[in-house]
C-alpha positions in Angstrom: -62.5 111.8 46.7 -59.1 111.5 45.6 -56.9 114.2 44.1 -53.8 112.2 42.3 -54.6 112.5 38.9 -51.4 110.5 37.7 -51.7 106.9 36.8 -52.3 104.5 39.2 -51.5 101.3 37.7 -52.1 97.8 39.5 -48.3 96.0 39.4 -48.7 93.3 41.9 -51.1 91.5 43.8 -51.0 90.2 47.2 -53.2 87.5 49.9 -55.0 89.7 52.0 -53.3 89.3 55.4 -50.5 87.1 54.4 -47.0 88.6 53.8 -45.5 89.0 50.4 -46.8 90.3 46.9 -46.5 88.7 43.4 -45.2 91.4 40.9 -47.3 91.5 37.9 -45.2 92.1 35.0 -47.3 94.9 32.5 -45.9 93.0 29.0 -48.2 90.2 29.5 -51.8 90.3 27.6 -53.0 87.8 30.5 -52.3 86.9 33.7 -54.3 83.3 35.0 -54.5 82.1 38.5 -55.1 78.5 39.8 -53.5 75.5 41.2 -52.3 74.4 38.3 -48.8 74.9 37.6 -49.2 75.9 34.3 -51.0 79.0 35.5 -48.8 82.5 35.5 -49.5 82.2 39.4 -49.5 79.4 40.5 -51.2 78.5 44.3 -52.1 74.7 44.1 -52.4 73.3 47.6 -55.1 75.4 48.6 -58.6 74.6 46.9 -58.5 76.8 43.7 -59.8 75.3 41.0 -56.8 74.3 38.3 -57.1 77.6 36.1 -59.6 79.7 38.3 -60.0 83.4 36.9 -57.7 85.5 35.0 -56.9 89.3 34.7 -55.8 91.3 31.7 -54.5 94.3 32.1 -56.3 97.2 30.6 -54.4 100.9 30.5 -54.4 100.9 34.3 -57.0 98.4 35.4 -57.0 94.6 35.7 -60.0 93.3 34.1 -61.0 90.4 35.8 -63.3 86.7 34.7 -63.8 83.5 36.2 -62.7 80.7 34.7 -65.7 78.2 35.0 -64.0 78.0 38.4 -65.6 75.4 40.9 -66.2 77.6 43.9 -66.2 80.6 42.3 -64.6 84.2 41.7 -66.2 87.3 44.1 -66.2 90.4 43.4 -67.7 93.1 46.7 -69.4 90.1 48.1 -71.2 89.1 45.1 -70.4 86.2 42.4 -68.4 87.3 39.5 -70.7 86.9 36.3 -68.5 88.0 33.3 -66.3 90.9 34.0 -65.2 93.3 36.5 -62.6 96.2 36.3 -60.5 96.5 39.1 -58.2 99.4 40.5 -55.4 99.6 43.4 -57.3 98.9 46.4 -60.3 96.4 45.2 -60.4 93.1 46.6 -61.5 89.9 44.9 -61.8 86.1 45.8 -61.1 83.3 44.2 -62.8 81.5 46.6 -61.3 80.6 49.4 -58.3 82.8 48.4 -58.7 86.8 48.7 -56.6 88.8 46.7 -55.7 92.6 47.2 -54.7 94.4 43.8 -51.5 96.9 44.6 -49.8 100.2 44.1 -46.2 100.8 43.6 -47.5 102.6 47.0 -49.0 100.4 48.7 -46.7 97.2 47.7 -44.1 99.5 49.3 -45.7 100.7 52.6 -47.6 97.5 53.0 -44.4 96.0 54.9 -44.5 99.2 57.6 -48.1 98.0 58.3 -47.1 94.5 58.7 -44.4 95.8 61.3 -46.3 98.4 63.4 -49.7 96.5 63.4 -48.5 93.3 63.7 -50.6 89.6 62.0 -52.6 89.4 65.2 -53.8 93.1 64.8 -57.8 94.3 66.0 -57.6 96.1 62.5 -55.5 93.9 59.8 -52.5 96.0 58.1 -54.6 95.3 54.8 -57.5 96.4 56.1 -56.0 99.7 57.3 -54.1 99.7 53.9 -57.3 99.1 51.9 -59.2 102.1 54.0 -55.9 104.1 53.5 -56.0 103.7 49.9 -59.6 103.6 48.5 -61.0 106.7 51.6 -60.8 109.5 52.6 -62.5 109.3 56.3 -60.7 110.5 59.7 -59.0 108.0 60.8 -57.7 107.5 65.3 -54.7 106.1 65.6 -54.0 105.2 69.3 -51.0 103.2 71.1 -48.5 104.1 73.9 -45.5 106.3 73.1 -42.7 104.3 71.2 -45.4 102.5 69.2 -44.8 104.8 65.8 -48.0 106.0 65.6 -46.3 108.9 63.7 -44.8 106.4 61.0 -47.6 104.5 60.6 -49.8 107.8 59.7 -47.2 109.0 57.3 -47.3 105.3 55.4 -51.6 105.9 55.8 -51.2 108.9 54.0 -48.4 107.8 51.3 -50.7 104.8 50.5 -53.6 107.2 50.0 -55.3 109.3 47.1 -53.9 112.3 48.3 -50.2 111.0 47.9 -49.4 113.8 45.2 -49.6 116.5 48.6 -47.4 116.2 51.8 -49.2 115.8 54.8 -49.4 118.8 56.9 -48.1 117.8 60.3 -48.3 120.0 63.8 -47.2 119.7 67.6 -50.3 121.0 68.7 -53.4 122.9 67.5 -52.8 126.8 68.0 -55.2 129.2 69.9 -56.1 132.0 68.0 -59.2 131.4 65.1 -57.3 133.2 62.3 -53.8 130.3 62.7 -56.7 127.7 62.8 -58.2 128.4 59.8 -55.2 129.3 58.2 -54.3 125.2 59.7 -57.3 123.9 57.9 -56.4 125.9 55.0 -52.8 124.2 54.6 -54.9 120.7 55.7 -57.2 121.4 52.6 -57.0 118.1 50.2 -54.1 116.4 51.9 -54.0 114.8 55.3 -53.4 116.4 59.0 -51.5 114.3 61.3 -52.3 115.5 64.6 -51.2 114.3 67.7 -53.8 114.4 70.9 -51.7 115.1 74.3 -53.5 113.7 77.0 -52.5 116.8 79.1 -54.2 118.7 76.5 -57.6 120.7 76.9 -60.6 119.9 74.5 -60.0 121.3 70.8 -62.0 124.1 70.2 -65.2 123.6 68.6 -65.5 125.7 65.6 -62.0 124.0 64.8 -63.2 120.3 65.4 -66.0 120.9 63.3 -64.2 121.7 60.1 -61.9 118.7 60.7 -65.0 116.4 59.9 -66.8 119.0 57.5 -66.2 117.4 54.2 -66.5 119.9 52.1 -63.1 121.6 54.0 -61.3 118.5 52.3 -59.2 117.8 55.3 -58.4 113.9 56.0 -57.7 114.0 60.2 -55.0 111.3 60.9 -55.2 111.5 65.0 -52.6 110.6 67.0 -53.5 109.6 70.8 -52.5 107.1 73.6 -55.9 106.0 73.6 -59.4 106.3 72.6 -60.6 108.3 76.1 -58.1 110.9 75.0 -59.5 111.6 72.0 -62.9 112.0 73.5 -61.9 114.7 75.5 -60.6 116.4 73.0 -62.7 115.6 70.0 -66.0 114.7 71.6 -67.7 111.4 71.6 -69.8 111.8 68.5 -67.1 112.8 66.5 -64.4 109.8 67.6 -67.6 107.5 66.8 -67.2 108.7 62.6 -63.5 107.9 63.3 -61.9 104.7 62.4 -59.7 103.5 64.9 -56.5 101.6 64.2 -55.2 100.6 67.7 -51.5 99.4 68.1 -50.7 96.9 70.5 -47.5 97.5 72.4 -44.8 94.9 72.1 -45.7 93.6 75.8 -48.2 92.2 73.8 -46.3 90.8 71.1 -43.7 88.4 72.5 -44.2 86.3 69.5 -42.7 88.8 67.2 -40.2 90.2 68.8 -37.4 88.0 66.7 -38.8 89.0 63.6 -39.2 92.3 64.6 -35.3 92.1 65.8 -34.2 90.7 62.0 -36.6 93.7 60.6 -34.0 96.1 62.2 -31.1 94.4 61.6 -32.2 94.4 58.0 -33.5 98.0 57.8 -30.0 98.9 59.0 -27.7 96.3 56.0 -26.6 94.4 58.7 -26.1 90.6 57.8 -26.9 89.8 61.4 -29.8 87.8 62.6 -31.4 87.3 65.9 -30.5 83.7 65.4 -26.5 84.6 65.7 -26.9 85.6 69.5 -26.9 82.6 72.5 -30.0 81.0 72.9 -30.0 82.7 76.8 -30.3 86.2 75.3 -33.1 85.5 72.4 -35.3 84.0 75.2 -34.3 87.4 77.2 -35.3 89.2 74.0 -38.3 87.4 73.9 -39.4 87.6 77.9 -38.4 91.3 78.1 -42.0 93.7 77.8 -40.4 96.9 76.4 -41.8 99.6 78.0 -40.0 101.6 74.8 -41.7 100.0 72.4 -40.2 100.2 69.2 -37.8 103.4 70.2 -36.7 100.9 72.5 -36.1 98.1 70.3 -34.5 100.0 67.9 -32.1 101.0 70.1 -31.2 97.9 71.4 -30.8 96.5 67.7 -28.7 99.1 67.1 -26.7 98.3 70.2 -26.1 94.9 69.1 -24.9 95.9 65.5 -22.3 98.3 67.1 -21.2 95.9 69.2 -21.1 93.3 66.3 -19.4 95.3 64.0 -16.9 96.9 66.3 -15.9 93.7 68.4 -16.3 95.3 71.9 -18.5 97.2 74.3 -16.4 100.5 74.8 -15.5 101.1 70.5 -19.7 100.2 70.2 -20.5 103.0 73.0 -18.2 105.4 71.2 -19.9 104.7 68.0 -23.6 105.3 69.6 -22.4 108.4 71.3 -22.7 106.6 75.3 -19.8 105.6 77.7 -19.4 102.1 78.1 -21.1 102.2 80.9 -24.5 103.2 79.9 -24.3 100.7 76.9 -23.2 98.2 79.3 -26.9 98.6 81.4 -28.4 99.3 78.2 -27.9 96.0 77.3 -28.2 94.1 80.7 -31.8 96.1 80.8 -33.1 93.7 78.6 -31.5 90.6 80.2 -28.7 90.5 77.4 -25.4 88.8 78.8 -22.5 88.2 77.4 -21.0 86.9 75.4 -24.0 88.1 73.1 -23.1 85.6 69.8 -23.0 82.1 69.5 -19.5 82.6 68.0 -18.6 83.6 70.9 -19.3 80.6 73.0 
């Protein structure tokens, strides 16, 4: 069940699993989708038929028909035969394309997905962002420490139906019954985001048990360096009714690690690029296996803006707060040298 009673309006639409959106302006009566170029999106080059389906918005639905297409328009697995009324969340293909309708929520958290998950993901960021935004179900979230297991749970629950409510977040679960309850209580139509230590004891029953009762309204968002840990402290029935969103650590992820690097420079207004350093210190970016994880990265991005900006290694370290020193291994850490630009050279 979801509790946001407000309008939830469809404005864009995106490929399932492929970055980027198309914005769907609300002013149109109709909104057609094929190879052709004539159609308001326009995909040719990938086996639509020439005018395939179309939508038309309807107060804050898309209602969707096929257009005599070739291969056909799905709807939940099953061939589209006249109409279907769709709602942030719902999928559809026009086969072989699938579509995902959006959320001015969900267009904006979609990229956080795409960043903490990652394209090669065991669980797609669409498919976490679809389960974020059409359930309600506990959900595990596991990954080492740097891996923003915290941010991704906050962008779960601000994609989700119960939106309108922060999310009630602790440090750990306290002892006595009456502060449990009195947990639950707070938990009660929003989300908990609770992190599992794995120093941490089993939870206590009565207490794990309304986390999954339904009718207590509490959506569980746990946090836990892996699955094993939240065993112990859930119990093995109850982590099999989760569903579990692992995040790969960056090790993992040597592939990304530019992008990831221009994500940050980005996020931070910076008009650098990972391309403006030497060629010798994006492969070191690329070899290094970041134990940190993201807190790591970040920091290092954040290194290299200082630096950037302020035109030497002891005005960057008094910028970040660190001698000169320390910034200086910081970097090296990595396998960064300098000069760090290619205007440098």
């Amino acid at each position: 069940m979801g509790w946001d009673a407000g309008p939830d309006p469809t404005i864009a639409l995106c490929r399932y699993d492929v970055e980027g959106h198309w914005e769907l302006r609300r002013n149109v009566a109709e909104i057609s989708i094929g190879g052709s170029s004539q159609c308001t999106l326009s995909i040719p080059g990938h086996g639509l038929s020439a005018r395939h389906c179309l939508l038309q918005p309807r107060a804050h639905k898309l209602r969707l028909y096929d257009l005599d297409s070739t291969h056909g328009t799905f709807v939940r697995g099953r061939r589209l035969e006249g109409s279907a009324d769709l709602s942030p969340g719902d999928m559809f293909t026009a086969r072989p394309i699938t579509f995902v309708c959006l959320n001015a929520e969900m267009r904006q958290h979609r990229p956080t997905l795409f960043e903490i998950l990652g394209p090669g993901a065991v669980r797609s960021p669409d498919w976490v962002m679809v389960q974020a935004a059409t359930g309600s179900g506990p959900m595990l979230l596991s990954g080492e420490a740097g891996c923003d297991l915290k941010r991704l749970a906050h962008a779960i629950h601000a994609m989700s139906l119960r939106r309108s409510q922060s999310p009630v977040e602790v440090a750990t679960v306290p002892e006595e019954r009456s502060a449990q309850v009195a947990l639950i209580q707070r938990a009660a139509r929003t989300s908990l985001i609770l992190p599992l230590s794995d120093e941490d004891a089993p939870l206590d029953p009565h207490f794990a048990a309304m986390l999954f009762d339904k009718s207590f309204g509490v959506r569980l968002l746990a946090l836990a360096s892996s699955p094993d840990v939240a065993r112990r402290a859930l119990s093995d029935a109850r982590v099999e009714l989760m569903q579990h969103v692992p995040v790969w650590p960056l090790a993992y992820r040597s592939g990304e690690i530019v992008d990831l690097i221009d994500r940050r420079f980005g996020e931070s207004a910076s008009p650098l690029r990972a391309a403006d350093l030497t060629s010798t210190n994006q492969d070191a970016l690329k070899r290094h296996d970041w134990p940190g994880n993201f807190d790591e990265l970040r920091e290092i991005a954040d290194s290299i803006i200082a630096h950037a900006m302020l035109g030497g290694l002891r005005p960057a370290a008094e910028s970040l707060g660190i001698s000169h020193h320390k910034l200086a291994r910081r970097l090296e850490r990595v396998g960064l040298q300098f000069p760090l630009f290619r205007r440098d050279e």
